[in-house]
C-alpha positions in Angstrom: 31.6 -27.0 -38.2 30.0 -24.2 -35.9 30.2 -24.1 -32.3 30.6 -21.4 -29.3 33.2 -21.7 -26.6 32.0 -20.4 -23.4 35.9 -20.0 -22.7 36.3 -17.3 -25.1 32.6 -16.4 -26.2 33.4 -16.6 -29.5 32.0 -18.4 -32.7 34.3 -20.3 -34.7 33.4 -21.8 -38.2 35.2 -23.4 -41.3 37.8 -26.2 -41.0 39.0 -27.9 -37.7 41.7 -25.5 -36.2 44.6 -28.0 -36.2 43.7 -28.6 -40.3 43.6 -24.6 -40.9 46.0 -23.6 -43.7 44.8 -20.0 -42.3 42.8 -18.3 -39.4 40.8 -15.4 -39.7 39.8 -13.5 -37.0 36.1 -11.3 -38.2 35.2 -9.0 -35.8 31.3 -8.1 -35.7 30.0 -4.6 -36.3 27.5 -2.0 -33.7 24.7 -3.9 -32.5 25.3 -7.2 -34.6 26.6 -10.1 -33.4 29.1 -13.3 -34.9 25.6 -14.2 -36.6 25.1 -11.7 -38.5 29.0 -11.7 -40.0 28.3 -15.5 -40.3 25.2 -14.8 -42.9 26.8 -11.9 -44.2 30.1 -12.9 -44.9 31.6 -16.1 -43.9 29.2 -18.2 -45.5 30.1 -16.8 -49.3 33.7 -17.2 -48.8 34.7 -20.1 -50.8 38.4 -20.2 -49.9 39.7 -23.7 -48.7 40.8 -24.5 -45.1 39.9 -21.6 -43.2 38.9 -21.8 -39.6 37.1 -18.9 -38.3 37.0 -17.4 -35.0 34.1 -14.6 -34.5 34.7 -12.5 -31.2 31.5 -11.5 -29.5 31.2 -7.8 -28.0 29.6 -7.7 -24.6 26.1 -6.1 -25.7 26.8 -6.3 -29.2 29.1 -3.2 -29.2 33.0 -2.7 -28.8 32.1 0.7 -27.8 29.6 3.2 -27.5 30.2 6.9 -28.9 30.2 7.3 -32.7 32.7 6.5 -34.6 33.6 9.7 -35.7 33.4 11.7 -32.6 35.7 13.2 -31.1 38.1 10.6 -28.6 37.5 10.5 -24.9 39.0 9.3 -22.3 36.0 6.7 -21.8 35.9 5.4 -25.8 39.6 4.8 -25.3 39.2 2.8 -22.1 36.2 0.6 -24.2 38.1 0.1 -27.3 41.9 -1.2 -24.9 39.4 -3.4 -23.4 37.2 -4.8 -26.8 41.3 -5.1 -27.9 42.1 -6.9 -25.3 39.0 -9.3 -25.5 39.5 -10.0 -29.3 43.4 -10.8 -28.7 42.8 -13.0 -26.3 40.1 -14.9 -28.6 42.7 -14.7 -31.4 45.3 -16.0 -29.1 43.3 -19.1 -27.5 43.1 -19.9 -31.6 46.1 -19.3 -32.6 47.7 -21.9 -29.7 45.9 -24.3 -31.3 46.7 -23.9 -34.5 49.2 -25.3 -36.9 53.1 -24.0 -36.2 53.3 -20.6 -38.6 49.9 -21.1 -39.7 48.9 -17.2 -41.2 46.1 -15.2 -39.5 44.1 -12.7 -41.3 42.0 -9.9 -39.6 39.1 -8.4 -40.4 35.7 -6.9 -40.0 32.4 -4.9 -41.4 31.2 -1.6 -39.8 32.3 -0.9 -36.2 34.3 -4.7 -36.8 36.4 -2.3 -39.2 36.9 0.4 -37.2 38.2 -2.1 -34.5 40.5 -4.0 -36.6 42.2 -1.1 -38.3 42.2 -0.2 -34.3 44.2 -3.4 -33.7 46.2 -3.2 -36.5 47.5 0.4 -35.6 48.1 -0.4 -31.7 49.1 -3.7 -31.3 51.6 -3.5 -34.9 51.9 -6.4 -37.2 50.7 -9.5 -35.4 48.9 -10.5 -37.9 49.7 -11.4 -41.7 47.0 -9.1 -43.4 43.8 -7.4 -42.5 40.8 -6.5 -44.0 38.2 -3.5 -43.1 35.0 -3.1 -44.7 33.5 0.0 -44.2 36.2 1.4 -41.3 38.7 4.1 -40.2 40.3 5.4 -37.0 37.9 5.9 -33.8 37.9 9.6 -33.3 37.5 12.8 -34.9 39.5 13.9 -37.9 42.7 15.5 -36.2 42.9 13.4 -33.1 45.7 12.1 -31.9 46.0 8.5 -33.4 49.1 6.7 -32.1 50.0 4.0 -34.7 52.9 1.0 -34.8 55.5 0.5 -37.5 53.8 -1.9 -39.7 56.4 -2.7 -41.7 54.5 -3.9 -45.5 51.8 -5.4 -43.6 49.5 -5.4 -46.9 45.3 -4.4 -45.8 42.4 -3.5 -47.6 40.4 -0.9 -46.5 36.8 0.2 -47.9 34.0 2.4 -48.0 30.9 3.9 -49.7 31.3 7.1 -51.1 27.9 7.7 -49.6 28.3 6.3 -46.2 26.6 8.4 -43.6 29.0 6.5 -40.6 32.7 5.6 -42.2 33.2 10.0 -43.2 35.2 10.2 -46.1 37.6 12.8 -43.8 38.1 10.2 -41.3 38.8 7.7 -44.3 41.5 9.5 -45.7 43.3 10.4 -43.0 43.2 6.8 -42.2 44.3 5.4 -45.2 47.3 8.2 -45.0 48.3 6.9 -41.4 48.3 3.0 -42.3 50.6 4.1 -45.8 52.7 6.3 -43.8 53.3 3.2 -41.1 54.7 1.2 -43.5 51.0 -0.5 -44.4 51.1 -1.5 -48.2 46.6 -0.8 -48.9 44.9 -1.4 -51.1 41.8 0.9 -50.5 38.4 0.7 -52.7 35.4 3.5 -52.7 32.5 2.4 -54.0 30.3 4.9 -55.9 26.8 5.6 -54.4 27.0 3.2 -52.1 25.7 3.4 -48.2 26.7 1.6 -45.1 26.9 -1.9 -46.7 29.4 -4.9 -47.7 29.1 -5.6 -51.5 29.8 -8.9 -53.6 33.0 -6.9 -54.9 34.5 -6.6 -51.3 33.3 -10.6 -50.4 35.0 -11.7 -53.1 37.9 -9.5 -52.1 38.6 -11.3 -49.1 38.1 -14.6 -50.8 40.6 -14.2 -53.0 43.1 -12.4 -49.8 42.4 -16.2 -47.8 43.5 -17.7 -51.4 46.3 -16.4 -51.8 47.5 -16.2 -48.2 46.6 -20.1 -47.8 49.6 -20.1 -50.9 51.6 -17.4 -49.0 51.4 -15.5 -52.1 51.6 -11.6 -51.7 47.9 -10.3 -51.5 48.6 -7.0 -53.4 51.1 -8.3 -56.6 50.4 -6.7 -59.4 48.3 -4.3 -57.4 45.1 -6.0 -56.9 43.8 -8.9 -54.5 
């Protein structure tokens, strides 16, 4: 089942919501669009009883400067208002949604960037996140306020030749999520560029698996 809700603009895919045994939430990356995470993504994961709800960026972008320059006043008013947009998607799905049903998180690209964003501002309201290619908005040394997450359990990724996600920024990132209380499991993948492998896919397969069986995502220290 596909459709798009003019409500919340968003896409949503898989399983009826009221049959989900989880929701994920995949958040889009610069200039793509619920499409393109759709082909790229959520049409290899195998994982049973999913429903998927894509936000949609107004112009196909949660916000404009790179990601890795240095915060403004204007890149933080765009991202508290993409947040906003993509809780209240997440919300509207979650209301109709089975009673304690889990919600994963997650995203490619800028999608990263803005879940790692959500993760860190809004604290644990969700039950694990993914970020494909992603770190902190800002500059390496900005300020970057950042909830208790309490074990919230993530995985984070990158390319160790990624002209976008800078392995700086990606540190410090993975630092900050660890020193919140964030249990991460974080994968670099040699030579690689700005792009989502089969090895990260079948990552978040096996994270909707296992949190569809409320099993721990990172036992034994792999997903």
């Amino acid at each position: 089942m596909t459709s798009i809700s003019a409500d919340i603009i968003a896409l949503t895919s898989g399983v009826a919501v009221q049959d989900a045994a989880v929701v994920c939430s995949v958040i889009h990356g610069r200039y793509g669009a619920p499409k393109a995470m759709m082909d790229t993504l959520v049409r290899h994961l195998t994982a049973p009883d999913v429903h998927y709800v894509l936000p949609r960026a107004a112009g196909n972008a949660w916000y404009a400067a790179p990601t890795s320059a240095p915060m403004t006043d204007e890149t933080l008013e765009e991202i508290s208002r993409s947040l906003a947009q993509i809780r209240g998607d997440i919300a509207a799905t979650m209301a109709a949604a089975p009673e304690g049903v889990p919600l994963v998180v997650g995203g490619f690209s800028q999608g990263a960037c803005m879940t790692i964003e959500h993760v860190a501002r809004d604290g644990c309201n969700c039950d694990a996140f993914f970020a494909l290619t992603g770190c902190r908005v800002g500059a390496a040394g900005n300020p970057r306020p950042i909830r208790d997450l309490d074990g919230l359990e993530g995985f984070v990724s990158t390319g160790s030749r990624d002209p976008f996600i800078l392995l700086p920024e990606y540190s410090e990132t993975l630092h900050g999520l660890a020193d919140a209380g964030g249990r991460i499991r974080a994968d670099m993948f040699p030579r690689s560029d700005h792009v989502m492998s089969q090895p990260e896919i079948a990552t978040v397969d096996s994270m909707l698996r296992r949190m569809a069986r409320r099993e721990p995502l990172l036992q034994g220290g792999a997903v």
